[in-house]
N, C-alpha and C positions, 0 to 999 in steps of 0.2 A: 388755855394758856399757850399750848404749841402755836393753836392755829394764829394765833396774835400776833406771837415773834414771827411766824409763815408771812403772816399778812404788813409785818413792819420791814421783812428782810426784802421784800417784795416793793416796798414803794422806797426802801432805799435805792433800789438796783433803780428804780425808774426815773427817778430823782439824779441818782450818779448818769445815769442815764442820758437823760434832756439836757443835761449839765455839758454832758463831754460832745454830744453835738453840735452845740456849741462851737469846740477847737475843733470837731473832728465827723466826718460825715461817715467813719469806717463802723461806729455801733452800729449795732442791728436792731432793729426794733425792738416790742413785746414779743411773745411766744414765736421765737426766734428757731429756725429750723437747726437740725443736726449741720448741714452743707452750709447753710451763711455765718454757725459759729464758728465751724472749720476752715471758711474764705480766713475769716478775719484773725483767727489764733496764729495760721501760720504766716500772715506777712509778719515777719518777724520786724520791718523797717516802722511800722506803727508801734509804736510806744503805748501811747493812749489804749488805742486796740489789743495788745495785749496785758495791762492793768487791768483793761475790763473781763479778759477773758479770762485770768486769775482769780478776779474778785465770781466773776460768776461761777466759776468751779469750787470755789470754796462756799460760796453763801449755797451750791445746792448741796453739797457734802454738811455743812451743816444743819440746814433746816430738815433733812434727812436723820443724823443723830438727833435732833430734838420732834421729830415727828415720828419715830421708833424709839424713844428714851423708857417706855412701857415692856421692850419688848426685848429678845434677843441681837444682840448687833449682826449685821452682817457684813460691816464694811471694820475692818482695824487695822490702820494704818499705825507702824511704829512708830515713835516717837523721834529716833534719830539715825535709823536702818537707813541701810544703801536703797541707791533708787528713792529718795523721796523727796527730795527736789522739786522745787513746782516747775521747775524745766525738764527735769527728765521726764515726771508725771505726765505733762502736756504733751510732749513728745512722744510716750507712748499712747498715750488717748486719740492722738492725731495717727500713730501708724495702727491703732487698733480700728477707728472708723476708716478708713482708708480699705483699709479689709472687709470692710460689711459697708457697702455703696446701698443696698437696704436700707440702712437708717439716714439718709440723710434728710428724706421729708418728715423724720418724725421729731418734738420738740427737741431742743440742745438738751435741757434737763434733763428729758427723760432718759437719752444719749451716755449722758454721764451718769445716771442711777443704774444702768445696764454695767457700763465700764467698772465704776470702782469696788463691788464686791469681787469680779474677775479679778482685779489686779491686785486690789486686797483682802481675801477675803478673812475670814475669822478661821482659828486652829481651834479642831476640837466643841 
């Protein structure tokens, strides 16, 4: 069942995808690197390009909790705790790879599945 909704959250994004090409040549492609997600999150003047790079951080935090839903979480983001803004988020995910120039040939995904147990991780 996970791998399904994995494999449905996956030809949404490619679909939103081909779509926003369309208005906008700033998507990145498929298996998109750490450095071409980071070109496009921080031009902040693209609109479109940041939609996408919300919707993409959220569809990998999600198919994450439904791809660990077996197991111990390790990502637990509050509910309505300071700092959790998908601007400040972005913000820090952006000064956090900025820091580790290492990752930027490796997938965006996998980028952010490093990121969010650091910045959130689980108590206890």
């Amino acid at each position: 069942m996970a791998k399904l909704l994995i494999a449905l959250i996956g030809s949404l994004l490619a679909i939103a995808s081909a779509q926003a090409q369309q208005t906008s040549t700033s998507i990145p492609k498929p298996d998109v690197s750490t450095e071409a997600m980071v070109a496009l999150c921080k031009n902040k003047a693209d609109q479109l390009g940041q939609t996408f790079c919300f919707g993409f951080g959220e569809g990998v935090y999600q198919a994450a909790l439904l791809g660990n839903a077996q197991q111990k979480p390790i990502i637990c983001i509050p509910a309505d705790g300071p700092g959790t803004t998908r601007d400040q988020v972005l913000a820090e995910f952006l000064a956090w790879v900025d820091a580790r120039p290492q990752l930027n040939k490796d997938p965006a995904a996998a980028t952010v599945m490093k990121f969010l147990p650091v910045r959130f991780p689980c108590k206890g």
